[in-house]
PDB file of N, H, CA, C and O in Angstrom:
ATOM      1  N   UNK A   1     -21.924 187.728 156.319  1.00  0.00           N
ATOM      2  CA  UNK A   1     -21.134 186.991 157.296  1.00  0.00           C
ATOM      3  C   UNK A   1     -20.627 187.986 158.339  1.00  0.00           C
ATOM      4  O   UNK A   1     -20.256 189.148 158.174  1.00  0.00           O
ATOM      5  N   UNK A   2     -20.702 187.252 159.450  1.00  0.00           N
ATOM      6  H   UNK A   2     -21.004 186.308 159.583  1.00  0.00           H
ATOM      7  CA  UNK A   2     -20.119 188.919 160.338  1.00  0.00           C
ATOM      8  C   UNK A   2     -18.474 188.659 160.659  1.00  0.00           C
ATOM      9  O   UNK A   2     -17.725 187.699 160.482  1.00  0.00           O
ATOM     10  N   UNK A   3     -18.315 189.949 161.196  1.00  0.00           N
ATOM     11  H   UNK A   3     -18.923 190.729 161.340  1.00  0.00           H
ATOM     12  CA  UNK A   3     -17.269 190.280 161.538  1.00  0.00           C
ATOM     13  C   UNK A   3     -16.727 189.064 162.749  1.00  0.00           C
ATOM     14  O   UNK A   3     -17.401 188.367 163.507  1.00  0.00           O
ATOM     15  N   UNK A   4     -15.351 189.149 162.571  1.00  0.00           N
ATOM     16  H   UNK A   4     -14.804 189.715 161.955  1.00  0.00           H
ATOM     17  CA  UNK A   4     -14.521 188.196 164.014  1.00  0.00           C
ATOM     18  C   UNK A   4     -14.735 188.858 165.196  1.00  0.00           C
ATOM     19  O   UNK A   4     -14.724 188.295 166.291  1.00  0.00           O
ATOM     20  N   UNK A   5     -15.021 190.582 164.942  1.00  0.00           N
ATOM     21  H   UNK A   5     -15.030 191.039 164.053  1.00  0.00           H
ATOM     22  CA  UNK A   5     -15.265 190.962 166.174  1.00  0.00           C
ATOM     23  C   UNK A   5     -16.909 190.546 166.901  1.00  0.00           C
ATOM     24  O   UNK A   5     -17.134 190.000 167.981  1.00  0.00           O
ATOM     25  N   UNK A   6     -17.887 191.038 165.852  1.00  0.00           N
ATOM     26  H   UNK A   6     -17.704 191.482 164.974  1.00  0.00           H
ATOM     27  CA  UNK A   6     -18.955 190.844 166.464  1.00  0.00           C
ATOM     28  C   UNK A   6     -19.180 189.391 166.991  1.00  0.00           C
ATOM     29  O   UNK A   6     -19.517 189.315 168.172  1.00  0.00           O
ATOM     30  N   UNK A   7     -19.016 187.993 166.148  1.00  0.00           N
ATOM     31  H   UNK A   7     -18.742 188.055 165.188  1.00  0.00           H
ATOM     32  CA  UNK A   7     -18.336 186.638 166.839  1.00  0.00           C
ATOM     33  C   UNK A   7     -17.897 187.254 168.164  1.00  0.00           C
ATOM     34  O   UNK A   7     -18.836 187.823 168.720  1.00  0.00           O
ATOM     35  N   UNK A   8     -17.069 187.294 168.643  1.00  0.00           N
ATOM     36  H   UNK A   8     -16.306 186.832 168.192  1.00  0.00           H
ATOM     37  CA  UNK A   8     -16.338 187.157 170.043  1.00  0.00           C
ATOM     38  C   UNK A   8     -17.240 187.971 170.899  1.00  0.00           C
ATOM     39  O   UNK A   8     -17.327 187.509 172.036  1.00  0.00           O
ATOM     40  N   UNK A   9     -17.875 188.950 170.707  1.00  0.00           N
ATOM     41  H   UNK A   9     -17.805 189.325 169.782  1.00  0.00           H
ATOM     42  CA  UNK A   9     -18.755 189.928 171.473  1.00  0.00           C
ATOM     43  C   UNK A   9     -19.929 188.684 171.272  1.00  0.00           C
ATOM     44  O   UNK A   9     -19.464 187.598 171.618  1.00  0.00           O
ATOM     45  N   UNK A  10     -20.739 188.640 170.995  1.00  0.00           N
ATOM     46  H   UNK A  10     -21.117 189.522 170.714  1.00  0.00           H
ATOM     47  CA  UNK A  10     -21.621 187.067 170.920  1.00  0.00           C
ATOM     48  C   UNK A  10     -21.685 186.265 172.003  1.00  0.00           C
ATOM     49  O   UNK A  10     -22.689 186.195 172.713  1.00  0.00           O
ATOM     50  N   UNK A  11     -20.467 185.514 172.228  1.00  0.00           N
ATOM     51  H   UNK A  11     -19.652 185.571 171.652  1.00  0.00           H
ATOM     52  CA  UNK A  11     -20.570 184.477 173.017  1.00  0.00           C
ATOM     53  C   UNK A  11     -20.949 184.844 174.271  1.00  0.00           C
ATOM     54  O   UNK A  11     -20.634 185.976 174.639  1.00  0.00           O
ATOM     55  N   UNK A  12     -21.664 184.010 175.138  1.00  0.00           N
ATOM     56  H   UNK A  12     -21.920 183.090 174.839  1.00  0.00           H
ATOM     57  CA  UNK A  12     -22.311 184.342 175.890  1.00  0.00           C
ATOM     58  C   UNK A  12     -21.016 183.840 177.432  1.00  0.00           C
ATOM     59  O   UNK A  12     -20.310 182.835 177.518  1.00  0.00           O
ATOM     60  N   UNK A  13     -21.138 184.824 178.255  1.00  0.00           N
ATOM     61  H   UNK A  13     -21.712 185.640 178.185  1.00  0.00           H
ATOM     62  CA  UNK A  13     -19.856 184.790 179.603  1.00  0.00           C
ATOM     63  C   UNK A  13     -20.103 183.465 180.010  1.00  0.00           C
ATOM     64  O   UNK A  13     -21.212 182.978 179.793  1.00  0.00           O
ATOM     65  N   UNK A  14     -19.277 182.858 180.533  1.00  0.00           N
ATOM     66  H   UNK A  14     -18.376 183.253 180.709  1.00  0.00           H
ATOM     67  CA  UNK A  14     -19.220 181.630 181.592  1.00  0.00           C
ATOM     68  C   UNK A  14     -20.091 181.657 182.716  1.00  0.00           C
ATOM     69  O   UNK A  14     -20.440 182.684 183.299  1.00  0.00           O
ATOM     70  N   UNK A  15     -20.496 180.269 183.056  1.00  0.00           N
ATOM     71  H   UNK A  15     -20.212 179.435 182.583  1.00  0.00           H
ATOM     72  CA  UNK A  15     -21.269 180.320 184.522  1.00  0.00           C
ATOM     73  C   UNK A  15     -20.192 180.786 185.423  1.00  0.00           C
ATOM     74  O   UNK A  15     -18.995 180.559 185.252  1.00  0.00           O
ATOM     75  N   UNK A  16     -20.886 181.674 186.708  1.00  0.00           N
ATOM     76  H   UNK A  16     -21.859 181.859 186.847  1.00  0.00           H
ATOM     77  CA  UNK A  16     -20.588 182.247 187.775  1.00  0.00           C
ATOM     78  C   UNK A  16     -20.479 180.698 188.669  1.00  0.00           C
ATOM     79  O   UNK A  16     -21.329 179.809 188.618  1.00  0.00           O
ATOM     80  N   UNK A  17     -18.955 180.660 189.631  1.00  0.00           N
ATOM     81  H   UNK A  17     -18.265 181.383 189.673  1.00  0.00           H
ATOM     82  CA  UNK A  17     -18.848 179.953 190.754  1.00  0.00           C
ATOM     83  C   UNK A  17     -19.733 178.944 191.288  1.00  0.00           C
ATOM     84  O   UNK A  17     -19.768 177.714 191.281  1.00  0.00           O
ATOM     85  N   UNK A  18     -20.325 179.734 191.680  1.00  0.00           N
ATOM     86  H   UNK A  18     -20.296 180.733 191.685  1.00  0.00           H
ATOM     87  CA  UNK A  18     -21.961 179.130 192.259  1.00  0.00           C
ATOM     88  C   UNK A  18     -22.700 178.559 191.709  1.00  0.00           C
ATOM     89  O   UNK A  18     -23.332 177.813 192.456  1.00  0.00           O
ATOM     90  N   UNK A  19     -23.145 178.480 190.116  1.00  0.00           N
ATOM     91  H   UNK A  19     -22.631 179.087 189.509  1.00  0.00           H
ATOM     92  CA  UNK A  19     -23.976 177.394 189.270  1.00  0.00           C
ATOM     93  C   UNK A  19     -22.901 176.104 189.066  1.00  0.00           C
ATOM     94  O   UNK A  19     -23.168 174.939 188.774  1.00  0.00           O
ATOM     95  N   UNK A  20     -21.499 176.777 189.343  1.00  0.00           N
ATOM     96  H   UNK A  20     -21.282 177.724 189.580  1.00  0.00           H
ATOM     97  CA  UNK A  20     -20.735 175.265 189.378  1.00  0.00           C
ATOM     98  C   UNK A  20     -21.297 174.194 190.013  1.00  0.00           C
ATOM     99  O   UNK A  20     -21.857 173.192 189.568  1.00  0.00           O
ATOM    100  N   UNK A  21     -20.962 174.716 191.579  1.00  0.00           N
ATOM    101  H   UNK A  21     -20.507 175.530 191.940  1.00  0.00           H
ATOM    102  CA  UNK A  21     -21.243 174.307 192.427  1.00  0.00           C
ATOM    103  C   UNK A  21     -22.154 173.503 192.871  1.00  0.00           C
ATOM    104  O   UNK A  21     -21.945 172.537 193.605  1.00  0.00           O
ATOM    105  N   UNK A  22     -23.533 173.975 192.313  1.00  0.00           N
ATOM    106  H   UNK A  22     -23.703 174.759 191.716  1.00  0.00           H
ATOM    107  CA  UNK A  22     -24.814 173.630 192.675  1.00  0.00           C
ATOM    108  C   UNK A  22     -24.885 172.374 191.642  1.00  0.00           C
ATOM    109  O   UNK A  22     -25.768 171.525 191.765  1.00  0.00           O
ATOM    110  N   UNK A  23     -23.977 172.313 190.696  1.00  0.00           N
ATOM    111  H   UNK A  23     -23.260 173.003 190.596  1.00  0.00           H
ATOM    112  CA  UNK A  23     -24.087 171.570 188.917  1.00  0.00           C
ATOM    113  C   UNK A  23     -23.526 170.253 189.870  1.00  0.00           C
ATOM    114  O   UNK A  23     -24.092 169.161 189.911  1.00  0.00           O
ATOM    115  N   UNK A  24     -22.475 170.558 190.507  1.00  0.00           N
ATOM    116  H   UNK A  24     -22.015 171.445 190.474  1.00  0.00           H
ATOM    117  CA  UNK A  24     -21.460 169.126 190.990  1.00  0.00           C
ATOM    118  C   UNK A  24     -22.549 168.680 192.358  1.00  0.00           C
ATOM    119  O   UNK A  24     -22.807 167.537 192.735  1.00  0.00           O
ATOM    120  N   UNK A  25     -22.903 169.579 192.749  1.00  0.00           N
ATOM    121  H   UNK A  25     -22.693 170.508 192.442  1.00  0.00           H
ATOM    122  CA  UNK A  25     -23.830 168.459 194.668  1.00  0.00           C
ATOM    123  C   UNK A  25     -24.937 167.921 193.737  1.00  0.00           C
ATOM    124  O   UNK A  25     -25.580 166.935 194.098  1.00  0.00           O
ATOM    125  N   UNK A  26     -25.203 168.550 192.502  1.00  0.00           N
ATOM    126  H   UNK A  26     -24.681 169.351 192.209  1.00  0.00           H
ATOM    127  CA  UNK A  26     -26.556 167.554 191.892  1.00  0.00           C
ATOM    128  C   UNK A  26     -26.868 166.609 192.102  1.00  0.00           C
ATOM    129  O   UNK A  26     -27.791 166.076 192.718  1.00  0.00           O
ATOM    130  N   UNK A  27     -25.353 166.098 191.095  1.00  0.00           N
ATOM    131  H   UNK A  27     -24.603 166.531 190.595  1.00  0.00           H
ATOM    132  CA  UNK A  27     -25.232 164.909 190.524  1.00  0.00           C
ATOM    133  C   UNK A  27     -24.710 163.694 192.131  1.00  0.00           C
ATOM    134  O   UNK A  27     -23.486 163.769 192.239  1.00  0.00           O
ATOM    135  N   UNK A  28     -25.137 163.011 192.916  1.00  0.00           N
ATOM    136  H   UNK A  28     -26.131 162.951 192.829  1.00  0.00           H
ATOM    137  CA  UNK A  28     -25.192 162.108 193.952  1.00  0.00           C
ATOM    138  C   UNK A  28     -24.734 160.779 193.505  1.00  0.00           C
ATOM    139  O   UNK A  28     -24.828 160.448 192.323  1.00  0.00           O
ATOM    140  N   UNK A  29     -24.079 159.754 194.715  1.00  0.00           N
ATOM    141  H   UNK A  29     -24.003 160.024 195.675  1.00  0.00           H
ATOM    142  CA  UNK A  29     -24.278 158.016 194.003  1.00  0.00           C
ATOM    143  C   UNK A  29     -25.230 157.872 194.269  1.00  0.00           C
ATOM    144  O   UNK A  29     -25.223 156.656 194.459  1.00  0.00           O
ATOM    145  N   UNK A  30     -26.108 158.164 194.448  1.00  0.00           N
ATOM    146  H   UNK A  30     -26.113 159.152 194.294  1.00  0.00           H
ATOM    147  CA  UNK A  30     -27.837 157.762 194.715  1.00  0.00           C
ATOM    148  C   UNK A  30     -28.111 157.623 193.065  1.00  0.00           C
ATOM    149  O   UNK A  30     -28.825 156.672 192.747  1.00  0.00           O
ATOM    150  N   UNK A  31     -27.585 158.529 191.930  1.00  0.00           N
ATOM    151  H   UNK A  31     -27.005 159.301 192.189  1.00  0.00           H
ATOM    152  CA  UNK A  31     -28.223 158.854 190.735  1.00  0.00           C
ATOM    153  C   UNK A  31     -27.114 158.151 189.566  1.00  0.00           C
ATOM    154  O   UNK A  31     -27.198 158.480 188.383  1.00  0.00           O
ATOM    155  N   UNK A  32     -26.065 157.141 190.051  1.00  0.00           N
ATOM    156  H   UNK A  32     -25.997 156.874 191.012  1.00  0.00           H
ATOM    157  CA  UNK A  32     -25.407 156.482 189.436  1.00  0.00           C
ATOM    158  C   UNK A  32     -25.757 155.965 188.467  1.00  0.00           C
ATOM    159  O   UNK A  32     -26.950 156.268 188.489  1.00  0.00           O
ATOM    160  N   UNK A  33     -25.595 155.289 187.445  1.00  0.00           N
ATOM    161  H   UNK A  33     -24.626 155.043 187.427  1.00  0.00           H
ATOM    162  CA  UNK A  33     -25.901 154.556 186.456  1.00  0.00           C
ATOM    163  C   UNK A  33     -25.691 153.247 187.073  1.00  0.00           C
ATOM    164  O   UNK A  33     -26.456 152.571 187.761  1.00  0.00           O
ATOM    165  N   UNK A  34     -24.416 153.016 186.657  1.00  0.00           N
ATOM    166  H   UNK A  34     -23.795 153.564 186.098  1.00  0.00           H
ATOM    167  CA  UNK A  34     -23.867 151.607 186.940  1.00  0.00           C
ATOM    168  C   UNK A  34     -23.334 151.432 189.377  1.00  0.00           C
ATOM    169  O   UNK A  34     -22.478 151.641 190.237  1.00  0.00           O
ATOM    170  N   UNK A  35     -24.536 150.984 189.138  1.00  0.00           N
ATOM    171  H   UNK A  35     -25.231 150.814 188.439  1.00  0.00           H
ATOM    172  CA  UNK A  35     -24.498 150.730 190.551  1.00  0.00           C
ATOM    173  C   UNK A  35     -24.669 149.205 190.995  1.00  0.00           C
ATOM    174  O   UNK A  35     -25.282 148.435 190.256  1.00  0.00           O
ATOM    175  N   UNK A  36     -24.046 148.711 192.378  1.00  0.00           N
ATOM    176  H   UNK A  36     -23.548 149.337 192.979  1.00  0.00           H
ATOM    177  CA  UNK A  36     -24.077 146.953 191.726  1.00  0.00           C
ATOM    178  C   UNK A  36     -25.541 146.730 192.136  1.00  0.00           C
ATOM    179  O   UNK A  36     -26.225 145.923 191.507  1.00  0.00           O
ATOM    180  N   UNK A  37     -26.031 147.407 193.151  1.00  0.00           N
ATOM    181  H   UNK A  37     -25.476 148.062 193.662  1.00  0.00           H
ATOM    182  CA  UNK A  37     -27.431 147.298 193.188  1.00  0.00           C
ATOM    183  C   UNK A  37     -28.031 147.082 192.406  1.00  0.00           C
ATOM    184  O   UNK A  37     -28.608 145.995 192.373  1.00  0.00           O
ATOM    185  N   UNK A  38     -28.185 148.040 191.374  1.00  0.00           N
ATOM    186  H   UNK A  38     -27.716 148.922 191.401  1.00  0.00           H
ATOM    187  CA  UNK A  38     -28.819 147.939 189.999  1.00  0.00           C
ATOM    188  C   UNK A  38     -28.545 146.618 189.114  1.00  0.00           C
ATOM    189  O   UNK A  38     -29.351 145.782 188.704  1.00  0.00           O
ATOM    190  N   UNK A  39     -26.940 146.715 188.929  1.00  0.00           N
ATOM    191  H   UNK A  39     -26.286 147.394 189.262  1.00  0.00           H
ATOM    192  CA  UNK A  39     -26.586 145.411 188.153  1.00  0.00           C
ATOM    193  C   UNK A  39     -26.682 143.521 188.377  1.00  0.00           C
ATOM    194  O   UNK A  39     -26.504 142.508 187.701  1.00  0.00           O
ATOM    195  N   UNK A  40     -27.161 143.984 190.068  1.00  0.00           N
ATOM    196  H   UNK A  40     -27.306 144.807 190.618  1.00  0.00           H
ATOM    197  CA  UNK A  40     -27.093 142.539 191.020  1.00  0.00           C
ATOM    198  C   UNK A  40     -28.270 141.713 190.521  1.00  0.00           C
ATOM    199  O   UNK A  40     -28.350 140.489 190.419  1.00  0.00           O
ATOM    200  N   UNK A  41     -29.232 142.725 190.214  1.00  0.00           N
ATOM    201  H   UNK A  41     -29.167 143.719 190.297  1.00  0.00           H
ATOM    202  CA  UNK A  41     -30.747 142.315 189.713  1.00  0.00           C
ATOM    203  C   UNK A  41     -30.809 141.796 187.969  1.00  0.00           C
ATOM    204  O   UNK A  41     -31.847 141.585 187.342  1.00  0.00           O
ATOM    205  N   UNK A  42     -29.952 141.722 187.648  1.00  0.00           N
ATOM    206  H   UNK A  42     -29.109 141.893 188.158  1.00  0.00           H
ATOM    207  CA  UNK A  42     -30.193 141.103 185.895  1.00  0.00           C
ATOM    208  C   UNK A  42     -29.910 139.466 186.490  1.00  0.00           C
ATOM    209  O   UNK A  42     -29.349 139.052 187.504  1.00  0.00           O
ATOM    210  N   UNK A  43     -30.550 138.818 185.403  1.00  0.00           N
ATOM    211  H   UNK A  43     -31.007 139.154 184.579  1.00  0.00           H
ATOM    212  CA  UNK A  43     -31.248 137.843 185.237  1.00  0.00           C
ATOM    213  C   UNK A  43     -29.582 136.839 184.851  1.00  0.00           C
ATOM    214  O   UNK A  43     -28.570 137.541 184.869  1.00  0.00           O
ATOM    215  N   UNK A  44     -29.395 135.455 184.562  1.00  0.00           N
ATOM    216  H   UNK A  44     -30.217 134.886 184.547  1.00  0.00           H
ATOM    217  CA  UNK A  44     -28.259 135.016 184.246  1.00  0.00           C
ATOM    218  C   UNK A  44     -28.208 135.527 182.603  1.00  0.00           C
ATOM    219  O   UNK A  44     -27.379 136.250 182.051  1.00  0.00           O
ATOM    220  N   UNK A  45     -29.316 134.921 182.103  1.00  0.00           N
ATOM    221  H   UNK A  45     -29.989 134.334 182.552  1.00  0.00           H
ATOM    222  CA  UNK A  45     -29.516 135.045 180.580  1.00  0.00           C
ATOM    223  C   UNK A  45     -29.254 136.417 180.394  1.00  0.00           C
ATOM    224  O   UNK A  45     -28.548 136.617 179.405  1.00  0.00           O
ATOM    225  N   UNK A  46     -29.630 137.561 181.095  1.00  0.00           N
ATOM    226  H   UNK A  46     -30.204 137.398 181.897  1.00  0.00           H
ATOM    227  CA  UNK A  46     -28.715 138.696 180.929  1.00  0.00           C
ATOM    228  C   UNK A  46     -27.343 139.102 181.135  1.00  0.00           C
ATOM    229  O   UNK A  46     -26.607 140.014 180.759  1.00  0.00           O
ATOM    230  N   UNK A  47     -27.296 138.394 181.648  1.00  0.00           N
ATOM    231  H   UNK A  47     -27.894 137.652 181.954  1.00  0.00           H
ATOM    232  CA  UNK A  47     -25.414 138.943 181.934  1.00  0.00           C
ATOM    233  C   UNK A  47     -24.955 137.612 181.045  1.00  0.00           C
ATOM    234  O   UNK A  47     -23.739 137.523 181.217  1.00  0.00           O
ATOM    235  N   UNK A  48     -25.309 136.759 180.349  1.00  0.00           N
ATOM    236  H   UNK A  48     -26.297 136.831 180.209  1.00  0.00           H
ATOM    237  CA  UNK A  48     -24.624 135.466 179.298  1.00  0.00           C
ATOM    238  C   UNK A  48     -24.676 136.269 178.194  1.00  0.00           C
ATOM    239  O   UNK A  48     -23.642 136.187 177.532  1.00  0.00           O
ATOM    240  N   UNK A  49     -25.661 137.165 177.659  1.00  0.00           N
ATOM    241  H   UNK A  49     -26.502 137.231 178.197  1.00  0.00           H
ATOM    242  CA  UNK A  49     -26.098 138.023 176.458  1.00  0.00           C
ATOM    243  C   UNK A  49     -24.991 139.310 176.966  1.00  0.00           C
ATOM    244  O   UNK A  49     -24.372 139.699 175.976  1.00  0.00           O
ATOM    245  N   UNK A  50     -24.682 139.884 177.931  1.00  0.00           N
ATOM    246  H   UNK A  50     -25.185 139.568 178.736  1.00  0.00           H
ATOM    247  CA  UNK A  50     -23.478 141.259 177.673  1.00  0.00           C
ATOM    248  C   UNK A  50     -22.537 140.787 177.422  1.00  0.00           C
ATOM    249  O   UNK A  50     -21.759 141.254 176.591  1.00  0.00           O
ATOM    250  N   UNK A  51     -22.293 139.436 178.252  1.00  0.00           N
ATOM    251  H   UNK A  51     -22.926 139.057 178.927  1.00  0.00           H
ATOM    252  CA  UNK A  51     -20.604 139.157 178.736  1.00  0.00           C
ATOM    253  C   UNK A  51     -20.024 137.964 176.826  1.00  0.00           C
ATOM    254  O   UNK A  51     -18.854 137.713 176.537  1.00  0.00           O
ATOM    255  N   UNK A  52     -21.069 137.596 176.104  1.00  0.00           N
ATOM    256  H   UNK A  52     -22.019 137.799 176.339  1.00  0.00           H
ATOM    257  CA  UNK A  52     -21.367 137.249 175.099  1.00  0.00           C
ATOM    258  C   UNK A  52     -20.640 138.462 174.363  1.00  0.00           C
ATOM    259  O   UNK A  52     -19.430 138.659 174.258  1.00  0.00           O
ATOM    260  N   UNK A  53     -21.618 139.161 173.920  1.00  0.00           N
ATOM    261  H   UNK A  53     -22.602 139.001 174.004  1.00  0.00           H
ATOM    262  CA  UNK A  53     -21.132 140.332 173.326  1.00  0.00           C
ATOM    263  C   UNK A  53     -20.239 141.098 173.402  1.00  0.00           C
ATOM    264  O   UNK A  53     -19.756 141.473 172.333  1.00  0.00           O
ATOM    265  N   UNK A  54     -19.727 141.576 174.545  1.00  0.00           N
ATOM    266  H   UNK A  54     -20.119 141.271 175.413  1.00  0.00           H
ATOM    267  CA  UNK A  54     -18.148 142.033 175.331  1.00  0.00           C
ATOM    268  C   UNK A  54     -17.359 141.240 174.519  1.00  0.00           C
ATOM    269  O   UNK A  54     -16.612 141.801 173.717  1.00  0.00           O
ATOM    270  N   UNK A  55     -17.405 139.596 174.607  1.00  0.00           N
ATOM    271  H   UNK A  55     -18.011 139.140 175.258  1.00  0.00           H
ATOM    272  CA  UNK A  55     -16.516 138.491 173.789  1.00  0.00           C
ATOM    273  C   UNK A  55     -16.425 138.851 172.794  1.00  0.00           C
ATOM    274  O   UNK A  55     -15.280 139.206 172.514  1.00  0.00           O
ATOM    275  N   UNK A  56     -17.528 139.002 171.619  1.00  0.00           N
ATOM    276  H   UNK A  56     -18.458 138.714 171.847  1.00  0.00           H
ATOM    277  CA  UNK A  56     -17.549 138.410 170.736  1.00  0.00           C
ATOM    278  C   UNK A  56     -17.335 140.200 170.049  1.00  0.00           C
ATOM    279  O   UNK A  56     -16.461 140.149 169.183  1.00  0.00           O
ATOM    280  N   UNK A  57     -17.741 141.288 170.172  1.00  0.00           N
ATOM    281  H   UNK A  57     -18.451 141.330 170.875  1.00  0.00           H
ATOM    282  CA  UNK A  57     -16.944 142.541 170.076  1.00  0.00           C
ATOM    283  C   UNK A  57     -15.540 143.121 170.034  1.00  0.00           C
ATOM    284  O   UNK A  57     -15.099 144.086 169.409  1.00  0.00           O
ATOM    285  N   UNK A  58     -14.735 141.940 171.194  1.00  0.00           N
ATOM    286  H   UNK A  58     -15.094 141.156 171.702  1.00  0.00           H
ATOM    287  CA  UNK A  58     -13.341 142.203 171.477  1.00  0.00           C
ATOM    288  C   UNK A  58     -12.416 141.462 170.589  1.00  0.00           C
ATOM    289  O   UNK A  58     -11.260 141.744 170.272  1.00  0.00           O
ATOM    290  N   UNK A  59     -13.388 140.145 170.146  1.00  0.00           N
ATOM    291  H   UNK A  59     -14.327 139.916 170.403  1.00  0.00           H
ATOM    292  CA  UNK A  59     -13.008 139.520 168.950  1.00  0.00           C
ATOM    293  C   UNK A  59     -12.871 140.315 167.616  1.00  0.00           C
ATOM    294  O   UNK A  59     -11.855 140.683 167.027  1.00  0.00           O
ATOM    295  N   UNK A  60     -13.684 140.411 167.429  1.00  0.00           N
ATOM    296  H   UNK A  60     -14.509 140.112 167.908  1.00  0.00           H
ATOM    297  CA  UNK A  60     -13.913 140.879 165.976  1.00  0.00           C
ATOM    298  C   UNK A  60     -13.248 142.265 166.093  1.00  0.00           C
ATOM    299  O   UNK A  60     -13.080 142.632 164.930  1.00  0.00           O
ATOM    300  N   UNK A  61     -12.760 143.269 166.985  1.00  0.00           N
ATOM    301  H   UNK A  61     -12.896 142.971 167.930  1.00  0.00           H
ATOM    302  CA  UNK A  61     -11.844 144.269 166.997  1.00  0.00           C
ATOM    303  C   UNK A  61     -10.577 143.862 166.719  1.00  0.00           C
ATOM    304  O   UNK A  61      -9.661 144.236 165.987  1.00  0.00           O
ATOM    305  N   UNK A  62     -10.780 142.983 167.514  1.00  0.00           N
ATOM    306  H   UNK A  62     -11.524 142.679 168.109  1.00  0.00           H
ATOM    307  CA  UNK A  62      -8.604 142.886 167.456  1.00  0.00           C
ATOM    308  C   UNK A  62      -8.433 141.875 166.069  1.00  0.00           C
ATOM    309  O   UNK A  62      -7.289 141.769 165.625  1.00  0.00           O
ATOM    310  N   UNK A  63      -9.467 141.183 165.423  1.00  0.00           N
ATOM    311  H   UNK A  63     -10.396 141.269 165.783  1.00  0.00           H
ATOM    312  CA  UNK A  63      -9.006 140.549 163.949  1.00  0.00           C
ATOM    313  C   UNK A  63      -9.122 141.439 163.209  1.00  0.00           C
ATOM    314  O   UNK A  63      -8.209 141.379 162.386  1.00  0.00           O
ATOM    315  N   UNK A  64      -9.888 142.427 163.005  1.00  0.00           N
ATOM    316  H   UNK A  64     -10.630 142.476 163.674  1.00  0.00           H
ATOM    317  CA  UNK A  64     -10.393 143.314 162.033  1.00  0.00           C
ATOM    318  C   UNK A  64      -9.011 144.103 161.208  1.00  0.00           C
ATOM    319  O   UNK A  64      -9.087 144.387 160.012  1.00  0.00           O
ATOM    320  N   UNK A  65      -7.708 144.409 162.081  1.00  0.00           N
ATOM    321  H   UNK A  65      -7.646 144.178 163.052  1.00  0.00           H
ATOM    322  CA  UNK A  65      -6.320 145.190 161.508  1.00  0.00           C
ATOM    323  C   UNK A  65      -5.950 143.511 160.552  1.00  0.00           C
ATOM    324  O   UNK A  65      -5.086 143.748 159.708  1.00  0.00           O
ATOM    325  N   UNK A  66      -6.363 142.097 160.521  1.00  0.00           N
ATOM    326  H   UNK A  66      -7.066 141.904 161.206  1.00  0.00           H
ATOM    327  CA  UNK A  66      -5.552 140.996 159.684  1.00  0.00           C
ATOM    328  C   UNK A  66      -6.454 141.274 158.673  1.00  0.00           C
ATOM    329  O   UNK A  66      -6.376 140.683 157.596  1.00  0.00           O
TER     330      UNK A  66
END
């Protein structure tokens, strides 16, 4: 097993400033998940089947402590 010192010598330094940086302009709302664009396009029977489940999830949470 090693030492606590050799552990701490190990870990490898933090990203430098600049890979921050470049990490945060990546990510765009172009590359959103939940965009309404995206969500405008489901079908009724799809959004009756989430908004279903949302229900019937929020149910069975809040009885579950009786």
């Amino acid at each position: 097993m090693p030492s606590p010192t050799n552990v701490s010598s190990a870990r490898s330094t933090p990203p430098d400033g600049k890979a921050i940086e470049r990490h945060k302009t990546a990510i765009t709302d172009d590359d959103a998940l939940l965009k309404w664009s995206r969500l405008s396009h489901f079908t009724p029977t799809v959004w009756t089947v989430l908004i279903g489940t949302l229900m019937a999830r929020t149910s069975y949470f809040m009885l579950g402590p009786f």
